[in-house]
N, C-alpha and C positions, 0 to 999 in steps of 0.2 A: 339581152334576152327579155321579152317582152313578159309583160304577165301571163300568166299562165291561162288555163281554161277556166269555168266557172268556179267560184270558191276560193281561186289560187290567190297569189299574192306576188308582185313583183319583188324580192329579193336580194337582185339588185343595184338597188340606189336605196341611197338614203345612209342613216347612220347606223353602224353593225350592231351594239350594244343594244340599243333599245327596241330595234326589229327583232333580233333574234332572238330576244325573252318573249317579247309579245307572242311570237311565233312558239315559241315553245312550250308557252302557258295551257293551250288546252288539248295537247299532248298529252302532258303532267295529267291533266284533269281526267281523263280517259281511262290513264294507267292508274288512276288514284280508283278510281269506280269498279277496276276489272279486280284491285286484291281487296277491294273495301268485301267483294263478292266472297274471297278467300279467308279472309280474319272473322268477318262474321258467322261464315261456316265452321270456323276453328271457335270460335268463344260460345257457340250453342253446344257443340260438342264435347267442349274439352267442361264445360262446366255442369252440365248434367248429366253426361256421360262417366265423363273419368278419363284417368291417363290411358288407360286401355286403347279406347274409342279413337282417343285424337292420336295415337300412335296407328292407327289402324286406317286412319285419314289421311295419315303424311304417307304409308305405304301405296294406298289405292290411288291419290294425287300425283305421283310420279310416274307412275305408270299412264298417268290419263293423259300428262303430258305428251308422252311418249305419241301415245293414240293421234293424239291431235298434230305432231309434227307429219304425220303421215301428209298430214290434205296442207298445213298451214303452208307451204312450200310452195303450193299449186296456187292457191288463196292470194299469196304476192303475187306468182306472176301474170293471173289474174288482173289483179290491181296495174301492173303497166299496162297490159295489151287494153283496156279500159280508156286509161289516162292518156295512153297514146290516140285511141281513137277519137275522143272527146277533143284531146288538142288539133284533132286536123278537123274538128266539128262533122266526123261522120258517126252522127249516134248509131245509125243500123250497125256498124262495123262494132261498138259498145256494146249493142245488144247480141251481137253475133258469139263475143269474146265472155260477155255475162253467161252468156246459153248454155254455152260450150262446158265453162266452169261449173256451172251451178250443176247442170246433168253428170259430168264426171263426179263430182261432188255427193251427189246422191250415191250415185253406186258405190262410189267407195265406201261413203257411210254405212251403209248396210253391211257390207265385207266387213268392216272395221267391227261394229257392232257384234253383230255375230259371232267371229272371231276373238274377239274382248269377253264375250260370256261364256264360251267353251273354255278359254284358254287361262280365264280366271284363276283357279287354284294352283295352274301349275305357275303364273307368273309371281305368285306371294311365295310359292316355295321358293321359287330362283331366288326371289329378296330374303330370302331364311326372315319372313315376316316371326316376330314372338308369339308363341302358341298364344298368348294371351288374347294377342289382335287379330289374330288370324279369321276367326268366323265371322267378327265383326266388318274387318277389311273386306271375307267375300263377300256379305250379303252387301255392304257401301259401294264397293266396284261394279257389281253385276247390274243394279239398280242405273245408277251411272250409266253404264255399257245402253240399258234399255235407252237413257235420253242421247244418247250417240250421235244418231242420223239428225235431230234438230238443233242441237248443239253446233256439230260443224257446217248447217247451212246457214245459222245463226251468221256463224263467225265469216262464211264468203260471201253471204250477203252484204254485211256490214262496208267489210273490204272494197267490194265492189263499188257500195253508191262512193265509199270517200274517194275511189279512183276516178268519178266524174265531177268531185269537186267538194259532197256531201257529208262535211263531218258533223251536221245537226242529225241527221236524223239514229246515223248508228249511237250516237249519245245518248237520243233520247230512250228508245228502246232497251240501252244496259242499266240505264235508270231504273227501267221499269221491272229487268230482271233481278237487278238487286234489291227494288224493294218488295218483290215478290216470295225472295228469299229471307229476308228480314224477316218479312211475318211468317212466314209458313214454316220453317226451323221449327223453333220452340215450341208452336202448333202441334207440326207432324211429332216431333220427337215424344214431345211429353203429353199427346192426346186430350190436346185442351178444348172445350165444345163436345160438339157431337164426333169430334174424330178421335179414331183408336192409338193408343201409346205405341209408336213404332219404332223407338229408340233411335239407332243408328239408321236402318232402315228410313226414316221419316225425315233425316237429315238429307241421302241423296234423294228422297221424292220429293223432297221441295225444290232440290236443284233443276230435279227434271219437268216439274211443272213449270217452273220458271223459267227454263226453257223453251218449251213448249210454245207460252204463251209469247212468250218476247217473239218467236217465230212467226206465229202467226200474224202478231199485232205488227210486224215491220213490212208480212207480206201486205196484209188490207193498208196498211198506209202506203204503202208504195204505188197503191191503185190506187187509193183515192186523192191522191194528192197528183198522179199524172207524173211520179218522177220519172225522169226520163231514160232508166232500165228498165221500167215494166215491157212485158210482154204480152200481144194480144194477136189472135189467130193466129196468121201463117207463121208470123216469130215466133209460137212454140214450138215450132218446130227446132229452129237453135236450141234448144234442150237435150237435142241427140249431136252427142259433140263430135264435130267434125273434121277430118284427117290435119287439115293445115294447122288451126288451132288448136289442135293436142301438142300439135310439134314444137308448137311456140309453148305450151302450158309446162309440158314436158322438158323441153332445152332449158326453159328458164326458171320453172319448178322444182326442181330435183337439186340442183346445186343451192337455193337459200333452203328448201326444207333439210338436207343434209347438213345445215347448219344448224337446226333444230333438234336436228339427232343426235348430232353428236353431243350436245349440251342434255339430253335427255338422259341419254347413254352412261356418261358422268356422272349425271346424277343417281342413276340406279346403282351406279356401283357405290357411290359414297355412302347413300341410303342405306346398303347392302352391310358394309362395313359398320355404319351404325348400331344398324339391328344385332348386328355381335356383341357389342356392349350393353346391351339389356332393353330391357321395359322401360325403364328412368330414363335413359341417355335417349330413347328414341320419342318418347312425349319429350323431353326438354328441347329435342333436335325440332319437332314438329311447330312449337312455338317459338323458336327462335327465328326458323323457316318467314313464319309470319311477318315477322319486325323485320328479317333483312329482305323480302318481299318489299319493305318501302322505302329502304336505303337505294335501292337500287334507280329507285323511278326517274329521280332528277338525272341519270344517266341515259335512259331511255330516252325519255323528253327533250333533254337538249341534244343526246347523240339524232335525234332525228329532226331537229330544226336546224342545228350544222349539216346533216348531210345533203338537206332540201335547199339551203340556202348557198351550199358550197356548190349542187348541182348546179343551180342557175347560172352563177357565176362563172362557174367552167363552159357552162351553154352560149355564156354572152363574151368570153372571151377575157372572163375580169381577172385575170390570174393575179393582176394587182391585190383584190380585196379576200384570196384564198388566206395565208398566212394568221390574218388579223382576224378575220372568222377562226379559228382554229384556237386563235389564243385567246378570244375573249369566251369561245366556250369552253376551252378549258377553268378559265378561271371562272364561270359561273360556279363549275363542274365542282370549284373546290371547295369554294364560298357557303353554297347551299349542301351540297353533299356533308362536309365538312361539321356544318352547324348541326344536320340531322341527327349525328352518328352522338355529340356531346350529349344533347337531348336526352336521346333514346337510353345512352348510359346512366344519366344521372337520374332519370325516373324509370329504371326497369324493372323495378319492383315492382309497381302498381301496371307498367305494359305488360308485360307478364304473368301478372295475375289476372290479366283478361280471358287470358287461353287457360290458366293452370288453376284459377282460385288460389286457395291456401297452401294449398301443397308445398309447403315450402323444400322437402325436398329436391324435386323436380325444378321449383325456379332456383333454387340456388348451384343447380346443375348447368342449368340455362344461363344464368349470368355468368360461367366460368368461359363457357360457349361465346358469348357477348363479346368479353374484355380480348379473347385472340380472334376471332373474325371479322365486328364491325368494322373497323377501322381500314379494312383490306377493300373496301366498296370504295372507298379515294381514289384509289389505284387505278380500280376492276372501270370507273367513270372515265377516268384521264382516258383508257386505253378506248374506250368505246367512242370518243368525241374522234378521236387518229382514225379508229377503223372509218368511222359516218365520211371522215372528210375523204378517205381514199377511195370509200367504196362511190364516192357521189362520180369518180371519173372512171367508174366501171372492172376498178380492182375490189374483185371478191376470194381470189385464191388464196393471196399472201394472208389476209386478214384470217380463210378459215385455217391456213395452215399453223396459223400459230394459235389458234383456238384450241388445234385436236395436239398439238403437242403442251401443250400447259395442261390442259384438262386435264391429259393421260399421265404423259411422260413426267411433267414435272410435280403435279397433284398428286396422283395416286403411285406416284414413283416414292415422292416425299413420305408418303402415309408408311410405305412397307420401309423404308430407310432408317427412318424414325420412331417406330414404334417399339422396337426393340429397347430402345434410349429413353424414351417419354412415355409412353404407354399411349390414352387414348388422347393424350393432347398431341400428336402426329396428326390426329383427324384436322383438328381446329388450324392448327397452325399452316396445314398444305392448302388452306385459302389465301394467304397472305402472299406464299411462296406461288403460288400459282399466278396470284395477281400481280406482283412484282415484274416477273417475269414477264408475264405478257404484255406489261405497259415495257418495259424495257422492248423488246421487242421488235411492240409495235411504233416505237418512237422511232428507233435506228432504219428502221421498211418507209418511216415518213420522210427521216431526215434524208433519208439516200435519195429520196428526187424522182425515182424511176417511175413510180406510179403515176407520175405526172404527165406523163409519156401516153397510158396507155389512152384508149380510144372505146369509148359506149357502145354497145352492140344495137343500145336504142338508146332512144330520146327519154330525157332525163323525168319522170315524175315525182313529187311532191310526197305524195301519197308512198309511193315504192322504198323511196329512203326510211320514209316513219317505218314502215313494215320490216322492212331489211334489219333497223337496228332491232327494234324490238324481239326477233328472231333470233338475234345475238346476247339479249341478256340474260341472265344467271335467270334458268327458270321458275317464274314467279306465281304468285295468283293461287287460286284454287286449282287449274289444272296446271301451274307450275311452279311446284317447291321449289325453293331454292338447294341445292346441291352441287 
């Protein structure tokens, strides 16, 4: 298989080791920029706010997750029918597949929007959010709900240009929204200058300015630079999306976003089952959130340069160099994962008092947290490198089926099993039990061969695998806690 469309890489040939770090390095770099957005939103809040605040943060952040698997789903499959077009060099058909998404895209954002600010109070009740955090959470959510519709054209924009090759420019643009947020936090919140003290409030209008402007500034650069998604006269009309390409958005949308869901889903209930143990345990939960938000990343990162590299290889017929892909990203997986997880233990005092200050009782709640679930991101990586390489030949069922039975059946199975026995360490412990299992699993679905069998509904992209895993990991970021 030949190299790919603009941007790509051939895959290929050459030696697997040192391709497939290279390749995977500014992955890493992407997911490091999208929680850099999430920690620093947690260490303005959790430090002049209080535990309240950032407990009232990790509530509204699961839920936004939730919001955003709505579109993120569409958003990949976007990203192929893009990648695809670009590969056979018919940009109209790029701009056709752009159109289509971006226009759906919009309306849904609005529904979503709307929907998000009505339904506000009663989604905090379902989370039995702590009265404590509760009015803080609505006025953080609702605020949010308003930067909605530019947020998620944000994220299908981005999607989009990397589908034609372009992962400069969505980089630079999250640059610009995290360091929009940087400054405007501590701004908004504590009304520094001519602006009023907004407390929490001030926290999500930074977000939503930062929003905002990232939107605009990716629109004007996309004109001015002539990338080759813009649209001008009769191509806006592709904005009003059209019967063929729904069908394709739709077929191939709905099965990776309900892999979004059900990983939201889980999370709400685990969140859920938190907020039952208090005030304390859900600021400790909200900051731990944070730290294993970066345990996860080198999972992401290289689960999506094995599956872009494992595509190609299936596309060129190399079943030779499947295996040894497989095993040298597992042991990157273990190597870098591995060394994180030591880190993070031996200095979690001082990481955790980025989110909590002094409070020592809340981080010594949080290191109890630490010492039973870090170490379960090993696992929770191994398993993600198996799914990247299965899903690269177009197996995506087996991969979610053992997603929504760990999450449920054997996570939240363990929780009620165990808590009787253990008390609130059932919660911590059914991430390990959850991750175990599903690297078992998903190994015995690799070993048996059959995936190897199946056959692509379409032509392999680059870009689709990144999206794919990512869509698969333990939700991270500011709009994804981990749970």
């Amino acid at each position: 298989m030949a190299a790919s469309t603009a941007g790509g890489k051939d895959l290929t040939q050459g030696p697997i080791a040192s391709t497939l770090l290279l390749f995977a390095i500014p992955t890493l770099a992407s997911n490091i920029l999208q929680s850099l957005n999430g920690s620093i939103n947690a260490i303005w809040v959790g430090r002049f706010l209080g535990p309240q605040a950032l407990a009232a943060t990790a509530n509204a952040n699961i839920i936004m997750f939730l919001m955003f698997s709505v579109v993120f789903g569409f958003g990949m499959a976007s990203t192929v029918m893009i990648g695809q077009s670009m590969g056979r060099r018919d940009i109209d058909a790029a701009r056709r597949a752009f159109g289509s998404a971006v226009g759906f895209c919009m309306a849904m954002a609005v529904v979503v929007s709307t929907a998000g600010w009505l339904g506000a109070p009663a989604l905090l009740r379902m989370l039995a959010t702590p009265a404590e955090a509760y009015d803080m959470a609505l006025v953080y959510l609702r605020v949010i709900f308003v930067a909605m519709p530019a947020s998620l054209l944000s994220v299908m924009i981005m999607m989009g240009l990397r589908g034609v090759g372009d992962a400069r420019t969505p980089l630079i643009f999250m640059i610009v929204s995290v360091a929009l947020d940087l400054i405007l936090n501590p701004v908004l919140i504590l009304g520094l200058g001519p602006f009023p003290a907004m407390g929490i409030a001030g926290s999500a209008t930074a977000t939503a300015v930062a929003g905002f402007v990232s939107l605009i500034g990716i629109i004007v650069y996309t004109y001015a630079k002539d990338l080759p998604l813009r649209l001008r006269g009769p191509e806006l009309a592709y904005l009003r999306p059209a019967a063929d390409q729904m069908g394709v958005l739709l077929g191939k949308g709905l099965p990776m976003g309900l892999q979004m869901i059900v990983m939201s889903a889980s999370g709400l209930v685990m969140i859920g089952l938190v907020n039952r143990e208090g005030l304390l345990v859900t600021a400790a939960y909200g900051a731990s959130q944070q730290l294993w938000t970066y345990l996860q990343m080198p999972a992401m990162a290289m689960g999506a340069a094995v599956s872009a590299m494992a595509a190609q290889n299936v596309g060129a017929g190399r079943w030779d160099r499947i295996s040894r892909i497989t095993g040298v990203g597992i042991s990157y997986q273990l190597l870098i994962t591995g060394t994180m997880v030591a880190v993070m233990l031996a200095f979690h005092e001082p990481l955790l008092g980025l989110f909590l200050g002094d409070n020592g009782a809340v981080i010594a709640e949080a290191w109890h947290m630490q010492l039973r679930v870090s170490w379960s991101f090993i696992a929770f990586g191994c398993t993600m490198i198996l799914f990247g390489v299965m899903r690269a030949n177009g197996v995506v069922v087996k991969p979610l089926i053992i997603l929504i039975f760990t999450l449920f059946v054997v996570r939240i199975g363990f929780y009620y099993v165990a808590y009787p026995l253990i008390g609130p360490d059932a919660l911590w412990f059914s991430f390990p039990a959850g991750s175990f299992v599903s690297l078992l699993l998903a190994f015995l679905v690799y070993a048996h061969g059959g995936w190897r069998k199946a056959k692509l509904l379409v032509p392999v992209h680059e870009e689709e695998c990144r999206e794919a895993v990512n869509s698969e990991a333990e939700p991270a970021g500011r709009i994804a806690p981990t749970g």
